[in-house]
C-alpha positions in Angstrom: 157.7 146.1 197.0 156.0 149.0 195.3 154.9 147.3 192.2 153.8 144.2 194.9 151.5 146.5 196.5 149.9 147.6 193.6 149.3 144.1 192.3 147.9 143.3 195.4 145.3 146.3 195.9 144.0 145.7 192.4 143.4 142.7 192.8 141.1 143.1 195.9 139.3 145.9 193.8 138.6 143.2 191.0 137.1 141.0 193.2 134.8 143.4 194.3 133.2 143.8 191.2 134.3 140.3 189.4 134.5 136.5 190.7 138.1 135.7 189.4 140.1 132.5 188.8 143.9 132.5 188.8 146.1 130.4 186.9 149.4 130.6 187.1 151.6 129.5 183.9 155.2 129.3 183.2 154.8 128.6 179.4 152.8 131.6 178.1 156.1 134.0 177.5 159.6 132.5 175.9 161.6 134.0 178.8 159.7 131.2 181.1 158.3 134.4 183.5 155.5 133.7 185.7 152.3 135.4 184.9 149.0 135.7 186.8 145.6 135.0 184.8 142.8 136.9 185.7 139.6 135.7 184.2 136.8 138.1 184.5 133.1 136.5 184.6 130.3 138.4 184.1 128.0 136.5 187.2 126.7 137.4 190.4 128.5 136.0 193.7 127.5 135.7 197.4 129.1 137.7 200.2 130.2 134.6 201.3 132.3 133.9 198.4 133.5 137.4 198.2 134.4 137.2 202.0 136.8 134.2 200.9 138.4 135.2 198.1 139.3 138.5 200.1 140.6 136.8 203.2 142.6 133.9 201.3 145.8 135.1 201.9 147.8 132.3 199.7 145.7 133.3 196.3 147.3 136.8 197.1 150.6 135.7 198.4 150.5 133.3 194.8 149.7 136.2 192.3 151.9 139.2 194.6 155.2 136.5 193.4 154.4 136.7 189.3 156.4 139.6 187.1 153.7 140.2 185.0 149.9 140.1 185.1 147.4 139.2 182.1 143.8 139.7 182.3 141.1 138.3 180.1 137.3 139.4 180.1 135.4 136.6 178.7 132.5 139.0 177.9 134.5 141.7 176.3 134.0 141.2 172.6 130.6 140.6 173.3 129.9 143.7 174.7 132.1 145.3 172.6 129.8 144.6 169.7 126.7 145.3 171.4 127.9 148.8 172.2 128.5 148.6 168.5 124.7 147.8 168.0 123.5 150.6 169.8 125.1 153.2 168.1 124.1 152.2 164.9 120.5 152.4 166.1 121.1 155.7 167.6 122.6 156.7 163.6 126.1 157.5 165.4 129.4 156.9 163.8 128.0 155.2 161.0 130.4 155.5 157.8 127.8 154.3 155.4 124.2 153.7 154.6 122.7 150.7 153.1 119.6 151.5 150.6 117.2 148.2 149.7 114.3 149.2 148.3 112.4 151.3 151.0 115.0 150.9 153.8 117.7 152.8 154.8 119.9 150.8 157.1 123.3 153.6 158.6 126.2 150.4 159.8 129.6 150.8 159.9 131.8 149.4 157.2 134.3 147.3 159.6 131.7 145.3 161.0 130.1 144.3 158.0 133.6 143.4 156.4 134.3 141.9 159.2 131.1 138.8 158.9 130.3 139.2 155.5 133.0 138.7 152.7 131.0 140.8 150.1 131.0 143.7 151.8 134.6 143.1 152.6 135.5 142.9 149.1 132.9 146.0 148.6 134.4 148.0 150.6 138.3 147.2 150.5 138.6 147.0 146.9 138.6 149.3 143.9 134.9 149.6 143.4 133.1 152.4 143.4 130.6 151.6 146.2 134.2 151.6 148.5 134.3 155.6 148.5 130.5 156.1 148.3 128.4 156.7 151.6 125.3 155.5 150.5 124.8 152.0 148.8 122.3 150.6 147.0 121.6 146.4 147.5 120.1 145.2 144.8 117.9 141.8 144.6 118.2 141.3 148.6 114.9 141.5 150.6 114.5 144.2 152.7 113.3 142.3 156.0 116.3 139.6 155.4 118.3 142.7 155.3 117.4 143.8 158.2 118.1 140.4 159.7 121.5 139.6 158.6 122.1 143.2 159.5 121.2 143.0 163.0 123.1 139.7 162.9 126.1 141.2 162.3 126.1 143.1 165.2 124.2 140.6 167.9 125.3 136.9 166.2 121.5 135.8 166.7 119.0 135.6 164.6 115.5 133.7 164.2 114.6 131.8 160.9 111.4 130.6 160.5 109.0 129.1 157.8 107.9 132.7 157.1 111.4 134.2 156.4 114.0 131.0 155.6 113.1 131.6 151.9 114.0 135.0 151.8 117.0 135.0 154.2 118.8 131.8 152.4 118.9 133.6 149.1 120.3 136.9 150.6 122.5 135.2 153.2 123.8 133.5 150.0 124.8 136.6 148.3 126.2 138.7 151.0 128.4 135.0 151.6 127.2 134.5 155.6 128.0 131.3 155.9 126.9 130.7 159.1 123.1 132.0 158.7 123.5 129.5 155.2 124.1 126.7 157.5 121.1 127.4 160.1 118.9 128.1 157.1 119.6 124.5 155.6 119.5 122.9 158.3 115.9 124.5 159.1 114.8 123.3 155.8 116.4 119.9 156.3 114.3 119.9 159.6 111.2 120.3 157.4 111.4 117.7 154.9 109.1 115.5 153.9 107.3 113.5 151.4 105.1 116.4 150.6 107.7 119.3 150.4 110.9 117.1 149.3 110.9 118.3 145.6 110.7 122.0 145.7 112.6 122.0 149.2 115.3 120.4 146.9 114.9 122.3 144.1 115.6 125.6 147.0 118.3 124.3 147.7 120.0 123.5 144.4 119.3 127.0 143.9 121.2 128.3 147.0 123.6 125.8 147.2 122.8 123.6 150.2 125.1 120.8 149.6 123.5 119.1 152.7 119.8 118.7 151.8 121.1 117.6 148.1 122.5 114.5 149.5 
């Protein structure tokens, strides 16, 4: 009854804070045991709603029967990485600094291995930039840097007429794939009669299979 109880009270305290939907499932676990689902959403509710999650007695009597009790928060990772963000603008717990010309960008190595495959292999394999603290990016412009950078750590970023021609080139080389794809199709968005020759010749150069075709 103890372990009941307990289920039960933190539930009511998540729904205070969180609108939750349970699923119950049967198939997550080989031993066939019951689990309760929260999923956490990161929205405003009325009082109204809140009034009748608390006083539906069945979605507690449903969840108080389960053995076990698995919680997913949709909104983690995200704001996981934007904590992540923060302190790399603050300069704190950054494990190495990125020199490009005049810039001096502090990151942290795992998030930059973990979106860009060059800086993976950088900083994993037997190179000497893997046990240096400071690194120096050669033939990268500084504000497309700064872009795929803050990319990284936010998974937005703006291209526009005024920067796609920098920021395909040094998406390209630190292997982004997915800021290659948005600056292609940008370019592909542009074409043209007027502009079809050197936007082709671009993108032979930086490999855009798509506007080659």
């Amino acid at each position: 009854m103890g372990l009941c109880t307990e289920i039960k009270k933190f539930i009511l305290i998540a729904l205070l804070v969180r609108h939750i939907d349970f699923i119950s499932s049967s198939s997550l676990f080989s031993s066939g045991a019951q689990v309760c689902i929260l999923h956490h959403h990161a929205r405003n509710f009325t009082n109204s709603s809140l009034s009748s999650g608390i006083n539906n007695p069945d979605m507690l009597k449903d969840c108080s029967s389960l053995n076990k009790l698995l919680i997913e928060l949709n909104t983690h990772a995200k704001l996981v990485l934007a904590n992540l963000n923060t302190l790399r603008k603050q300069k704190e717990l950054c494990d190495v600094l990125l020199i490009i010309g005049q810039s001096k960008i502090p990151a942290h190595r795992a998030v930059l291995s973990a979106c860009s495959p060059y800086f993976k292999a950088m900083f994993t394999s037997e190179l000497a930039e893997s046990r240096l603290t400071e690194i120096v990016i050669h033939d990268v412009d500084e504000s497309a840097m700064d872009l795929l950078i803050e990319f990284c750590y936010s998974s937005t970023i703006l291209v526009d007429e005024k920067n796609v021609q920098t920021l395909l080139p040094a998406a390209c080389i630190l292997q982004i794939q997915e800021v290659q794809d948005t600056c292609c199709e940008f370019l592909k968005a542009q074409l043209d009669p007027s502009n079809c020759l050197g936007i082709r010749a671009f993108a032979d150069t930086h490999s855009c299979r798509e506007l080659l075709k």
